[in-house]
KOLLUMTOR-738188 format. One record per residue: residue number from 1; chain; residue in one letter; z, y, x of N, C-alpha, C in turn. Coordinates in steps of 0.02 Angstrom, whole numbers, plus 50000, padded with zeros to 5 digits. Layout:
BEGIN
<rec n="NUM" chain="A" res="A" n_w="Z" n_v="Y" n_u="X" ca_w="Z" ca_v="Y" ca_u="X" c_w="Z" c_v="Y" c_u="X"/>
...
! end
This chain:
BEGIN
<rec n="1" chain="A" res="X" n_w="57031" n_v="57297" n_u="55452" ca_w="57075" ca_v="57354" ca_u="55450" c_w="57046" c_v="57407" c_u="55403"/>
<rec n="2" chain="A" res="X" n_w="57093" n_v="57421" n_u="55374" ca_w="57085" ca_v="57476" ca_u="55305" c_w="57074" c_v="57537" c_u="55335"/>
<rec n="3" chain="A" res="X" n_w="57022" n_v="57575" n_u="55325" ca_w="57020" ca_v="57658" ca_u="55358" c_w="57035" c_v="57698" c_u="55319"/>
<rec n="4" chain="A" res="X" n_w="57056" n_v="57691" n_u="55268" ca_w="57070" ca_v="57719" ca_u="55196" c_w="57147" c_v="57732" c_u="55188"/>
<rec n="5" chain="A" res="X" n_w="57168" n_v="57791" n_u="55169" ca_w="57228" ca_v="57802" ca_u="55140" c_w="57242" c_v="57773" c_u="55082"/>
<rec n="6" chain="A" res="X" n_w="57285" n_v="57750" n_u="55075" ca_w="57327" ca_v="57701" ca_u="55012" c_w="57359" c_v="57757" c_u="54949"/>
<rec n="7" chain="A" res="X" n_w="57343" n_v="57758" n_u="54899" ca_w="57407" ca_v="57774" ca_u="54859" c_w="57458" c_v="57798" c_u="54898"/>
<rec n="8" chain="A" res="X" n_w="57494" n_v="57717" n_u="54888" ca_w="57547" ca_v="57722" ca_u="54930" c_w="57580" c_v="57742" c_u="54979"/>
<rec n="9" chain="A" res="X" n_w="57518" n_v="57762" n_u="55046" ca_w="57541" ca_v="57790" ca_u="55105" c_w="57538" c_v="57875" c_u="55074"/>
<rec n="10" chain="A" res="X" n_w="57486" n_v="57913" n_u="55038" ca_w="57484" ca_v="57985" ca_u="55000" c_w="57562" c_v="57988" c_u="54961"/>
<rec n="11" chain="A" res="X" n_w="57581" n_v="57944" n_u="54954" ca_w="57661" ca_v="57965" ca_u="54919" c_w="57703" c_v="57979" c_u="54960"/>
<rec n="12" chain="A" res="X" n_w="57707" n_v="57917" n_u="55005" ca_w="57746" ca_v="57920" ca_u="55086" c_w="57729" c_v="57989" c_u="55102"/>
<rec n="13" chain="A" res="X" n_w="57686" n_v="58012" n_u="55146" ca_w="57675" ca_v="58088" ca_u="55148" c_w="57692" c_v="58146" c_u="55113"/>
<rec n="14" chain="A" res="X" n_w="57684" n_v="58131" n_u="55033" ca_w="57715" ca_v="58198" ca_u="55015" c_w="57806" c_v="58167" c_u="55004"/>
<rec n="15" chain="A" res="X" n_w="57826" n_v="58124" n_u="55006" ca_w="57910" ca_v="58128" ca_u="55042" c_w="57905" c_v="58151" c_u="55085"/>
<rec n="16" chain="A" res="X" n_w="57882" n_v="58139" n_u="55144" ca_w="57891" ca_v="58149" ca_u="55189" c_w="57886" c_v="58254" c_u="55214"/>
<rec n="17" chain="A" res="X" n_w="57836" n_v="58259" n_u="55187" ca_w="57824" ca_v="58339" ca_u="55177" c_w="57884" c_v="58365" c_u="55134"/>
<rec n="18" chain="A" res="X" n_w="57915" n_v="58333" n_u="55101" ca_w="57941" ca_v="58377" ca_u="55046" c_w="58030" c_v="58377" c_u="55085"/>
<rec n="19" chain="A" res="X" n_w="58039" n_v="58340" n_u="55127" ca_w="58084" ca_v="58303" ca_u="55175" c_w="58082" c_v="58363" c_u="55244"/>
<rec n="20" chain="A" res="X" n_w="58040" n_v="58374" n_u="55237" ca_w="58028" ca_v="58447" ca_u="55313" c_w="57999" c_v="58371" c_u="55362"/>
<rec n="21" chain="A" res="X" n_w="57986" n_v="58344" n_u="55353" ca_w="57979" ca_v="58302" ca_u="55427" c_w="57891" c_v="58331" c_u="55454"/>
<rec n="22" chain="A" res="X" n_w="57872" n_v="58318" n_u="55492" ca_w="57820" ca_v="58334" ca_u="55563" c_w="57750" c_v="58294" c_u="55539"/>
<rec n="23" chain="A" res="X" n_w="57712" n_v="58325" n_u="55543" ca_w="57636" ca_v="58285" ca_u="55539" c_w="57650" c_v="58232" c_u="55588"/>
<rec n="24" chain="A" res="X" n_w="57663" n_v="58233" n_u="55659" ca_w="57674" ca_v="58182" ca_u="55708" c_w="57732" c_v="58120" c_u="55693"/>
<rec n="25" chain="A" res="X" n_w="57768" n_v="58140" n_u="55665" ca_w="57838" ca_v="58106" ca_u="55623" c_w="57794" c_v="58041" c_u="55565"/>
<rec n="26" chain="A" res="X" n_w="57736" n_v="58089" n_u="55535" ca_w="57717" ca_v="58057" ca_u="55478" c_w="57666" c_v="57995" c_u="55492"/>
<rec n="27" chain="A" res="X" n_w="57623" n_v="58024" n_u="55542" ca_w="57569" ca_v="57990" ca_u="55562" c_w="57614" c_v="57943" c_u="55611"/>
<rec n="28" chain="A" res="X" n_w="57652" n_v="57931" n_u="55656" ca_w="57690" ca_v="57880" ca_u="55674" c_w="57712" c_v="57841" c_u="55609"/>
<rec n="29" chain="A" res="X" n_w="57751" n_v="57860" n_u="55582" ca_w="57771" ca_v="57814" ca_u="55515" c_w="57725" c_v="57778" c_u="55463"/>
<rec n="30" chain="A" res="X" n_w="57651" n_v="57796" n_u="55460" ca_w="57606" ca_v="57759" ca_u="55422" c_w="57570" c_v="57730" c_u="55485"/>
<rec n="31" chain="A" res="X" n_w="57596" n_v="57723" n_u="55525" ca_w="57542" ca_v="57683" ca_u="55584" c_w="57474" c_v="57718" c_u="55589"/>
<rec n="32" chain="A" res="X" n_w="57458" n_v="57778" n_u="55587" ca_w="57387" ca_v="57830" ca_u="55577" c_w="57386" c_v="57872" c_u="55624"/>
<rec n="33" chain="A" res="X" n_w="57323" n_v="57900" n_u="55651" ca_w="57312" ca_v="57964" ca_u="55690" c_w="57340" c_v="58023" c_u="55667"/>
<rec n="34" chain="A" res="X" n_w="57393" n_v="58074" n_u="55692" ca_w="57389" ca_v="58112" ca_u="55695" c_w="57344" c_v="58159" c_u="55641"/>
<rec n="35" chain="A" res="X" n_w="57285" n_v="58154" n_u="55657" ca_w="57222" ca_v="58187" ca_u="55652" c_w="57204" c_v="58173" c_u="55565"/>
<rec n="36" chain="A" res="X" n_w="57225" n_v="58109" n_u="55553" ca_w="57225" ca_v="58076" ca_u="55494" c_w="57256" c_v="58107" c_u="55436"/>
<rec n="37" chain="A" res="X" n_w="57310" n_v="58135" n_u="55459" ca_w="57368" ca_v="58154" ca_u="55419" c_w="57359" c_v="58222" c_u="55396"/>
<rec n="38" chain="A" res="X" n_w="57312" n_v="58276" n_u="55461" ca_w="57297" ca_v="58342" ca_u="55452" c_w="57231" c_v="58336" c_u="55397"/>
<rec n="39" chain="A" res="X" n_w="57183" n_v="58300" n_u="55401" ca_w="57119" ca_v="58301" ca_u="55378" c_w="57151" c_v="58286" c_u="55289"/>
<rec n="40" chain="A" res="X" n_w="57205" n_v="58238" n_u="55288" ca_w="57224" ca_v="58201" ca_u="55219" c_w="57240" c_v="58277" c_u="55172"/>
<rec n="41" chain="A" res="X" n_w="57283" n_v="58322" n_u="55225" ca_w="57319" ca_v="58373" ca_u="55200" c_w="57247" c_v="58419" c_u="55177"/>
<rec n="42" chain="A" res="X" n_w="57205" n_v="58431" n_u="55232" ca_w="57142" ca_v="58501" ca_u="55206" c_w="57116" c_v="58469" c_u="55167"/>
<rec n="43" chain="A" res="X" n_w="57092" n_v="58399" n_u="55141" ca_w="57037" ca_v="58383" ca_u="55096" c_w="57058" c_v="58400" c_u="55042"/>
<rec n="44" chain="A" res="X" n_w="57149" n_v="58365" n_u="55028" ca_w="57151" ca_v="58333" ca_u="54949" c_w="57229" c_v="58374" c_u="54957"/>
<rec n="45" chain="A" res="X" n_w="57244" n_v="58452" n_u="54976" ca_w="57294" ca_v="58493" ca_u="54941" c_w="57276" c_v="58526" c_u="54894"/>
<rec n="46" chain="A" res="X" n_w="57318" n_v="58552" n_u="54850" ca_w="57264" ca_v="58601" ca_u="54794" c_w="57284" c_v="58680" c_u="54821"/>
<rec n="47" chain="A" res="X" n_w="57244" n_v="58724" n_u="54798" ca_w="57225" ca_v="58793" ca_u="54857" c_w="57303" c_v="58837" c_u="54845"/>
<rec n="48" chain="A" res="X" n_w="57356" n_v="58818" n_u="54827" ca_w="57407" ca_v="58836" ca_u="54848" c_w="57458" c_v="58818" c_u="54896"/>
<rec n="49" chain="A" res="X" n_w="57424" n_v="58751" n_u="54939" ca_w="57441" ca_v="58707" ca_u="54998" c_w="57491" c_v="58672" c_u="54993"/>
<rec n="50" chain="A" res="X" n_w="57508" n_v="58653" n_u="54901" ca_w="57548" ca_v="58599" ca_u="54903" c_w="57514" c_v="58535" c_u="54891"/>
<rec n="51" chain="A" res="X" n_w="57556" n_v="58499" n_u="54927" ca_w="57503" ca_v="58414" ca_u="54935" c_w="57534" c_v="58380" c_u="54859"/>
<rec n="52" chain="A" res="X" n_w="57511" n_v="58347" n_u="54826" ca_w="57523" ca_v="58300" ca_u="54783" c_w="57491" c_v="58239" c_u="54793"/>
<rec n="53" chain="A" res="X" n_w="57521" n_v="58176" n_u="54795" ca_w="57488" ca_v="58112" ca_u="54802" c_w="57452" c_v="58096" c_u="54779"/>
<rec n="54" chain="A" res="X" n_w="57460" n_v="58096" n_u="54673" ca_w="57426" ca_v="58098" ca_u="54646" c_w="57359" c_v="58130" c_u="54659"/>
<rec n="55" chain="A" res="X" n_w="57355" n_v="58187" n_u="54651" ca_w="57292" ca_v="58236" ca_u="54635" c_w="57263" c_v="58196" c_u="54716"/>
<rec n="56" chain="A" res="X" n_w="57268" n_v="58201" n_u="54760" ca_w="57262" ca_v="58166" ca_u="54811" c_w="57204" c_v="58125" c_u="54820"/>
<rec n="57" chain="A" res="X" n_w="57233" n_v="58084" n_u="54774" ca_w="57227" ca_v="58010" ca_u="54776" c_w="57149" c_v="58005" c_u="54720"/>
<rec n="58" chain="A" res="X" n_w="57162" n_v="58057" n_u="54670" ca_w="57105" ca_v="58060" ca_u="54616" c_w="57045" c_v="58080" c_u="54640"/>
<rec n="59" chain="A" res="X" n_w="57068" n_v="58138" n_u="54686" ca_w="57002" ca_v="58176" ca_u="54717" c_w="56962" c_v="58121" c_u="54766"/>
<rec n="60" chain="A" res="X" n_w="57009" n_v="58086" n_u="54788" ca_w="56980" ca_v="58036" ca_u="54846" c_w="56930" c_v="57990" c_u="54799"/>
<rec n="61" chain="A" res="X" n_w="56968" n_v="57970" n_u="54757" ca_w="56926" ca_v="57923" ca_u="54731" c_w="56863" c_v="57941" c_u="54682"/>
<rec n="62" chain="A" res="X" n_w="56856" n_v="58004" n_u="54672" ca_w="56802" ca_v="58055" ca_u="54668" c_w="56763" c_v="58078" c_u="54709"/>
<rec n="63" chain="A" res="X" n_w="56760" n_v="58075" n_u="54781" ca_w="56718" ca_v="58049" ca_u="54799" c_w="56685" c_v="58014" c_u="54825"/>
<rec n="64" chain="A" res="X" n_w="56739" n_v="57956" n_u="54834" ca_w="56718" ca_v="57888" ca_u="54826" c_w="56658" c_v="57861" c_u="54784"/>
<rec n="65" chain="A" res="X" n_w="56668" n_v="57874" n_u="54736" ca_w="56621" ca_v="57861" ca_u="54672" c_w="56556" c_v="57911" c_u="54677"/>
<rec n="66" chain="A" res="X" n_w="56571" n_v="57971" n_u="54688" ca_w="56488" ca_v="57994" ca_u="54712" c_w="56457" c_v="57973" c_u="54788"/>
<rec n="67" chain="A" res="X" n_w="56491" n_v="57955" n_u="54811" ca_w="56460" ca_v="57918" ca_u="54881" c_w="56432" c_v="57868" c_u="54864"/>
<rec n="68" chain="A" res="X" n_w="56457" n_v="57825" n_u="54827" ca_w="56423" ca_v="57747" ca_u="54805" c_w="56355" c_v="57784" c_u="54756"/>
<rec n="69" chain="A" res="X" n_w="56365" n_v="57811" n_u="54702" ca_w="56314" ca_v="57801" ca_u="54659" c_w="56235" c_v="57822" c_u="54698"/>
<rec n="70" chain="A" res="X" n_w="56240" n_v="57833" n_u="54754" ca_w="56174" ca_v="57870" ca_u="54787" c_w="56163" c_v="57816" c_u="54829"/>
<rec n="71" chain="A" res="X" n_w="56199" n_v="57763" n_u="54856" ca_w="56189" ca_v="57688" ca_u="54892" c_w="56146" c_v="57627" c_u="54861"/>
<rec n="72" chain="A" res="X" n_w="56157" n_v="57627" n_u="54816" ca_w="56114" ca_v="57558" ca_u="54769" c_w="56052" c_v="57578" c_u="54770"/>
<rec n="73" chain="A" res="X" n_w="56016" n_v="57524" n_u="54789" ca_w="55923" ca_v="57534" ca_u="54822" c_w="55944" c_v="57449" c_u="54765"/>
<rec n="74" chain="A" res="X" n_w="55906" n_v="57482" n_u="54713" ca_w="55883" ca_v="57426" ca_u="54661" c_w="55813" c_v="57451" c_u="54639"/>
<rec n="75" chain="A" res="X" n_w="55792" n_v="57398" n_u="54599" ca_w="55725" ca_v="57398" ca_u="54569" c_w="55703" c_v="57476" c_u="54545"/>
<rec n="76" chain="A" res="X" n_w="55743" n_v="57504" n_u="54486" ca_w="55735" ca_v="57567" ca_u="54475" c_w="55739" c_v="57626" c_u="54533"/>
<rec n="77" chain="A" res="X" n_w="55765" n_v="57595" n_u="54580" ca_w="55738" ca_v="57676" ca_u="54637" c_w="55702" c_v="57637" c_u="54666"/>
<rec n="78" chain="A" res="X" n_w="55681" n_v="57594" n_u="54679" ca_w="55630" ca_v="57574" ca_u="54747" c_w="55558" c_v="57589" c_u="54688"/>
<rec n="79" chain="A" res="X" n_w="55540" n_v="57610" n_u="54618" ca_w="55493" ca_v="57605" ca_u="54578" c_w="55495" c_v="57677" c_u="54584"/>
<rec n="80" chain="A" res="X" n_w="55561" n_v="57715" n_u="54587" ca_w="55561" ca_v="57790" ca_u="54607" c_w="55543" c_v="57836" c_u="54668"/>
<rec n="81" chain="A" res="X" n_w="55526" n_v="57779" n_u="54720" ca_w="55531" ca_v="57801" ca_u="54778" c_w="55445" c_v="57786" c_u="54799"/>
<rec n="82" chain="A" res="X" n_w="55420" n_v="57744" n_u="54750" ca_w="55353" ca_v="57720" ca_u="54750" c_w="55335" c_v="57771" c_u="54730"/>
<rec n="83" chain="A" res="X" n_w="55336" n_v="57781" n_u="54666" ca_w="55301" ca_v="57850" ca_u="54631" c_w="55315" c_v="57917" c_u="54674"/>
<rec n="84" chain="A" res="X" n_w="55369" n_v="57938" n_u="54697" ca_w="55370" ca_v="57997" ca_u="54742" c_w="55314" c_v="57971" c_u="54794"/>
<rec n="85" chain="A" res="X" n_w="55316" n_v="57923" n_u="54851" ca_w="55273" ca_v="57923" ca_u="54900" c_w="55191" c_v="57920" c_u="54874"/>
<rec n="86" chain="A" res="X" n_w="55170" n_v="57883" n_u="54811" ca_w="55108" ca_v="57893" ca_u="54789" c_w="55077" c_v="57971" c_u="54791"/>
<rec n="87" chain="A" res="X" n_w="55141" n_v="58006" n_u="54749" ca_w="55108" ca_v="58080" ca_u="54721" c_w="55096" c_v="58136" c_u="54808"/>
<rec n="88" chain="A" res="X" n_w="55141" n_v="58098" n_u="54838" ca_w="55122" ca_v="58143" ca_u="54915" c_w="55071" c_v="58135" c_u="54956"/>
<rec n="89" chain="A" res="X" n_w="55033" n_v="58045" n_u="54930" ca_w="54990" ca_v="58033" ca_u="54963" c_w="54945" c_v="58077" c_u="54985"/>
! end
């Protein structure tokens, strides 16, 4: 199971917003929490509190991409992580 908002479901939502329908209306209709639908709206509206799917959808996947690049434990950080713990010795 996907925990992730889709594109697709961020479009559904702003119809759905732009439609007058109910956070509870919405989150029934994408099969989602409630809670899901409020958090989608504070992360990724822009500060005049209109939702766009798009912009949405970009920001998400922005930080998507800085979440990953700090995950990879390869040769060059485990040689980085050597040299930090040496110099504290």
């Amino acid at each position: 199971m996907n925990k992730h908002l889709t594109k697709e479901q961020r479009y559904q939502i702003q119809t759905y917003l732009q439609c007058g329908k109910s956070i509870k209306f919405i989150a029934e209709s994408l099969n989602v929490n409630k809670t899901t639908i409020y958090r989608e709206l504070k992360r990724n509206s822009s500060s005049s509190s209109i939702y766009s799917a798009e912009k949405a959808h970009e920001k998400s996947q922005l930080r998507k991409q800085r979440y990953r690049r700090f995950r990879k434990f390869n040769d060059e950080m485990k040689q980085f992580i050597d040299e930090k713990l040496q110099k504290h010795q």
